[in-house]
N, C-alpha and C positions, 0 to 999 in steps of 0.2 A: 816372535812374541805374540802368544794371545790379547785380542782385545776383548775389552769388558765393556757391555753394551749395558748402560744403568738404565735399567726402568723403575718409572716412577709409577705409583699407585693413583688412581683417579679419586681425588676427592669432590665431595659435595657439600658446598657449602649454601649457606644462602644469605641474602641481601635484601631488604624493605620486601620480605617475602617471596623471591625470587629464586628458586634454586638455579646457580653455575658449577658449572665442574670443571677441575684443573688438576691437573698435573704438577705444578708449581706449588710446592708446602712451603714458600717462603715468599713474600711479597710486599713490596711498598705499603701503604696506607691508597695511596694517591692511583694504586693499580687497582683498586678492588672497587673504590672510588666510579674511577673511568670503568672499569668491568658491568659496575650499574647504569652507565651511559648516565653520567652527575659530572659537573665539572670539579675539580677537586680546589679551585682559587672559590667555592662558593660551600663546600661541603667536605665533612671530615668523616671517616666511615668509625663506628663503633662497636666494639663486637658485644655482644649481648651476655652477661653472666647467668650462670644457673638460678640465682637469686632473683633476678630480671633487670638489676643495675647496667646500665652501661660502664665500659671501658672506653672512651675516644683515643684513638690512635693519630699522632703528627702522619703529615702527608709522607714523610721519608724511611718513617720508623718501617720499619723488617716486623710483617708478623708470620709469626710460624703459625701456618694453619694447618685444623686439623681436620678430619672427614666428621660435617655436621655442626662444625662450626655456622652460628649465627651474629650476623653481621645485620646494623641497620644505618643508614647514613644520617648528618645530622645538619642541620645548618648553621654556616661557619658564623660566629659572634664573641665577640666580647662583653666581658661586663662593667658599666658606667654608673659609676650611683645604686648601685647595687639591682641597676636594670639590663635586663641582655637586649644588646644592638646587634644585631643580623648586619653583618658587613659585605661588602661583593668583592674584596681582595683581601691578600693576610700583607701588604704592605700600604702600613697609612702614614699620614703625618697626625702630627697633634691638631691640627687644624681639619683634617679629614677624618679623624674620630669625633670632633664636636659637631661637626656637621651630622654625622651618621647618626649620634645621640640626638640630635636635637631634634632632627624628623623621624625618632622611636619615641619622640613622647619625654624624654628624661628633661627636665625641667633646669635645665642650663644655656648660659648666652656665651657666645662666639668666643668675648673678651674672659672668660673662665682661665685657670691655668688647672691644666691638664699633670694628673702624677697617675706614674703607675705604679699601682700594690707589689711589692717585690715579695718574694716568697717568705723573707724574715721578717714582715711585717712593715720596714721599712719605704719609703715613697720616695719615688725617683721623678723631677721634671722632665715631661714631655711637652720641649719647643712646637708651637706653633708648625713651624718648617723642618721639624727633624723626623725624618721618617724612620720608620720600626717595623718590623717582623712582626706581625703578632701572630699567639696563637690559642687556638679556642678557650673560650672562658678565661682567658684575660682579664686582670679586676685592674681599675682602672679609677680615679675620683677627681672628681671638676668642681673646684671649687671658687667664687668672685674671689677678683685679684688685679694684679696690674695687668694687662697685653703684656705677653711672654712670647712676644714672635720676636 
């Protein structure tokens, strides 16, 4: 039996203005991430459109990349009040998202109850103590209320 030896073409991509070259046309988010020497629990990579809009890619998401592709990373946050908080993990509690808000400046107190924007428009409570996955841009509102822990 002949074996078949697949070779891979070398691309070039680049990152916050960095050209890398790979081999690999398919890749995590969180591999390209690390590939910019960026921790990926602090930073999402985006790939840049012809238009100049970003794409943000999840840390797991598969992307197929192509020779020339441009990538920039971004800082990982959610949005609170319609303000973006820069967070240092993608796992908080309700209580360590007000925290995060509060020292961005967004004008809310501890005892706030915390909902987050669900993609139907709809608002779902986030407990005090219940932790969540978040992920970039995240919409999120804190509104006075009773302590919800």
């Amino acid at each position: 039996m002949e074996s078949k030896t697949e070779t891979h073409k070398k691309l070039k991509i680049t990152i916050n203005d960095k050209q890398y070259v790979t081999r690999d046309d398919d890749q995590e988010g969180s591999a390209l991430v690390r590939l910019a020497g960026l921790d990926p629990e602090r930073y999402d990579i985006a790939k840049v459109k012809p238009n100049g809009e970003l794409h943000v890619y999840r840390d797991r998401k598969v992307i197929d990349l192509r020779d020339g592709d441009k990538f920039v990373t971004v800082v990982f946050g959610v949005e609170v009040n319609d303000t973006f908080v820069e967070l240092d993990k993608r796992k908080q509690t309700g209580s360590s998202l007000k925290v995060a808000s509060i020292a961005a400046g967004v004008p809310i107190q501890p005892d706030f109850v915390l909902s987050e924007v669900l993609a139907n428009g709809e608002q779902q409570v986030i407990a005090d103590d219940h932790e969540i996955t978040v992920k970039y841009r995240d919409d999120f509102w804190a509104v006075p209320g009773d302590d919800n822990s």
